[in-house]
C-alpha positions as CSV (number, residue, x, y, z in Angstrom):
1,X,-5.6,-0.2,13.2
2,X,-7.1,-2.4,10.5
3,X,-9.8,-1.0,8.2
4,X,-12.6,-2.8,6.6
5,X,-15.0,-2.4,3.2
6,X,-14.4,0.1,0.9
7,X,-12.7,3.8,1.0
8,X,-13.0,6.5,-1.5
9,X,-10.0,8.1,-2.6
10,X,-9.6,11.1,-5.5
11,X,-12.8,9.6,-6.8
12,X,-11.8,6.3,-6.7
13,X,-13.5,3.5,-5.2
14,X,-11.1,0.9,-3.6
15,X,-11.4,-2.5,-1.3
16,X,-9.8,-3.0,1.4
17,X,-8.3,-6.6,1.4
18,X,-5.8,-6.7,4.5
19,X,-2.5,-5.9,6.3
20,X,0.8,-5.8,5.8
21,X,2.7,-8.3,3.1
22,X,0.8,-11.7,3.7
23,X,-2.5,-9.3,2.5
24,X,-0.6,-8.8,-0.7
25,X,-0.1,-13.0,-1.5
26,X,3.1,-13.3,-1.0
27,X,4.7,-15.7,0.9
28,X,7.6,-13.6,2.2
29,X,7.8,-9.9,1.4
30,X,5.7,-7.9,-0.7
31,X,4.3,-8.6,-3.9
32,X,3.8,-5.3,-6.2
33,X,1.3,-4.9,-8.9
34,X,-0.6,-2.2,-10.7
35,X,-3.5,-3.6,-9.6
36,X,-3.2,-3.3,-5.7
37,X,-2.6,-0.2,-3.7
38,X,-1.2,0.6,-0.2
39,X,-2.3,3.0,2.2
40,X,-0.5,5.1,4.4
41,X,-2.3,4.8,8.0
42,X,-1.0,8.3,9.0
43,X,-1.8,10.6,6.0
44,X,-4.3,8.6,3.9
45,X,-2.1,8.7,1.1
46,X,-2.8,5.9,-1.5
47,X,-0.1,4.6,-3.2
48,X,-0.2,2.1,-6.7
49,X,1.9,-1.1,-6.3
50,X,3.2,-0.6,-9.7
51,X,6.7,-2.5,-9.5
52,X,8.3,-0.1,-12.1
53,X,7.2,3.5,-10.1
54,X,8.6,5.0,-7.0
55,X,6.4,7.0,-4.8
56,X,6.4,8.4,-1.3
57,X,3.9,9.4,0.8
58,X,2.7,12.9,1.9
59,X,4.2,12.6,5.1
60,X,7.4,10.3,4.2
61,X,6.3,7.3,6.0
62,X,5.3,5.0,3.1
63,X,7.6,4.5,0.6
64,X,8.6,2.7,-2.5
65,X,12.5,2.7,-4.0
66,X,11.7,0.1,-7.1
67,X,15.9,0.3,-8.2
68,X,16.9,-0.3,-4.6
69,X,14.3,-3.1,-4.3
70,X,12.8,-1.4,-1.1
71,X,9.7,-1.0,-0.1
72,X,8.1,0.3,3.4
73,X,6.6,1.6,6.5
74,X,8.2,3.4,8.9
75,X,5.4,2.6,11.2
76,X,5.9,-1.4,10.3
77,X,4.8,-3.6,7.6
78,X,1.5,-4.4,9.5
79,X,0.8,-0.8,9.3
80,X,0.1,-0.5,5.9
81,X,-3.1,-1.5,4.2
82,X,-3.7,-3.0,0.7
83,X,-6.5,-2.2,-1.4
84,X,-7.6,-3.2,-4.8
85,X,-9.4,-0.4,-7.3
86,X,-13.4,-1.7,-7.4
């Protein structure tokens, strides 16, 4: 399910901007910065694209492992959202 516009999250105003890693830039794979997000489509959790943090999503579906080099959907790559802070 793709979104569209803007969401508000924790007070935050962010843009959506696509799906899955082409959304992010990147030719092949993701690209992570501070300055995107991702969005889990199951529990609305949004998550900062900071290359240097890990995070996990409220329900474990969306995850980031920055030492592994990992980073994911257990619902697919076209699953997750991207969104930049407005």
């Amino acid at each position: 399910m793709q979104m569209s516009g803007v969401i508000e999250y924790k007070g935050n105003k962010y843009k959506y901007l696509g799906n899955g890693c082409k959304a992010t830039g990147a030719d092949v794979g993701w690209r992570m910065a501070s300055t995107i997000y991702f969005r889990c489509i199951s529990c609305g959790y949004l998550m900062n694209g900071d290359p240097h943090v890990d995070d996990c999503c409220t329900c474990g579906k969306l995850s980031k492992d920055t030492g592994a080099g990992r980073f994911g959907s257990r619902l697919g790559d076209n699953a997750i959202e991207l969104y930049q802070k407005v």
